[in-house]
N, C-alpha and C positions, 0 to 999 in steps of 0.2 A: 504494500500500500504506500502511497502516497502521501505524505505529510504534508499540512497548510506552510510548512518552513521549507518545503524542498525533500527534507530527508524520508528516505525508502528505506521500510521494516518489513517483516513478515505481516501478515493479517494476523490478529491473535483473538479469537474465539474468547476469550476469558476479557479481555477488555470490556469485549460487549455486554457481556454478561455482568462485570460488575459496574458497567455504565449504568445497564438498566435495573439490574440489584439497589443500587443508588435510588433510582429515581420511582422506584416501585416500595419503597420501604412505607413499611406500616399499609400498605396496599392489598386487596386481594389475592396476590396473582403468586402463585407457586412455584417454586424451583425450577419445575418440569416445563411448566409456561418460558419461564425466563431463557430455558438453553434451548427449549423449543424456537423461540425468538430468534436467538443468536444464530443457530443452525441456517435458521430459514436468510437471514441475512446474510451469514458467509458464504450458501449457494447462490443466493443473487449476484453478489459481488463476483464470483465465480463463474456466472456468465455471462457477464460484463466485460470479462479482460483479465488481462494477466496485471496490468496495473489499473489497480482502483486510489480513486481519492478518501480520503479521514472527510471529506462534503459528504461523498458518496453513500460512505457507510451511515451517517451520523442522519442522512435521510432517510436511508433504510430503515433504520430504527425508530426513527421518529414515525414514519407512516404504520410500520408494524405496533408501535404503540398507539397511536390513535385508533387501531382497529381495537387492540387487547384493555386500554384504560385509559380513562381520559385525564386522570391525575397525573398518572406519572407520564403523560404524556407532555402536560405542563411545567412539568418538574424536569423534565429530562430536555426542553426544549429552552427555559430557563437558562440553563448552564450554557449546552451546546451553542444555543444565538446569542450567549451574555446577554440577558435582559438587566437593564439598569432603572428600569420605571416600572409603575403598576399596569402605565397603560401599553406596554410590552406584554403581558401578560392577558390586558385586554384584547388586544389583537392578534394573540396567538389563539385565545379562546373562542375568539370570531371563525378561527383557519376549520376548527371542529367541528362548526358546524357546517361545511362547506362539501358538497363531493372530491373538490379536486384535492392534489397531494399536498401536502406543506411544500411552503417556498424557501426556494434556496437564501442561504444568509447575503 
């Protein structure tokens, strides 16, 4: 993968998972959910390319979470977009109600 600095890592399956551990905390959603997540984004990413972007993934996740919870979908979009205001917050809560995908940062 691709990092927002340039630098190229392995894809690491455990990030995702404690991205979204993070942002699911105190949340419904179960262990099995969370790697169920992760899986299903590291094969997206997977047929996408042999080089995927840390945008790429961090969208994946976010639309997998809008399907799976809308808190931590909140919570996990918070971080990834740096919201700095409440009304970042409001209009990410506007994006959930919406069919189309979240927008890129």
């Amino acid at each position: 993968m691709v990092k927002r600095s340039g630098e190229r890592q392995p894809f690491d399956l455990e990030n995702v998972v404690s991205g979204v551990r993070a942002a699911a905390k105190y949340r419904p959603i179960t262990d099995e959910q969370m790697a169920q997540l992760a899986c299903e984004v590291e094969d997206a990413m997977r047929l996408s390319g042999p080089e995927v972007s840390t945008e790429a993934i961090g969208l994946a996740v976010l639309e997998s979470l809008r399907e799976l919870d809308s808190v931590a979908y909140l919570r996990f979009a918070s971080v990834y977009k740096g919201f700095d205001d409440p009304a970042d917050f409001e209009r990410e809560a506007a994006v959930l109600t919406k069919e189309s995908a979240p927008k890129r940062r």
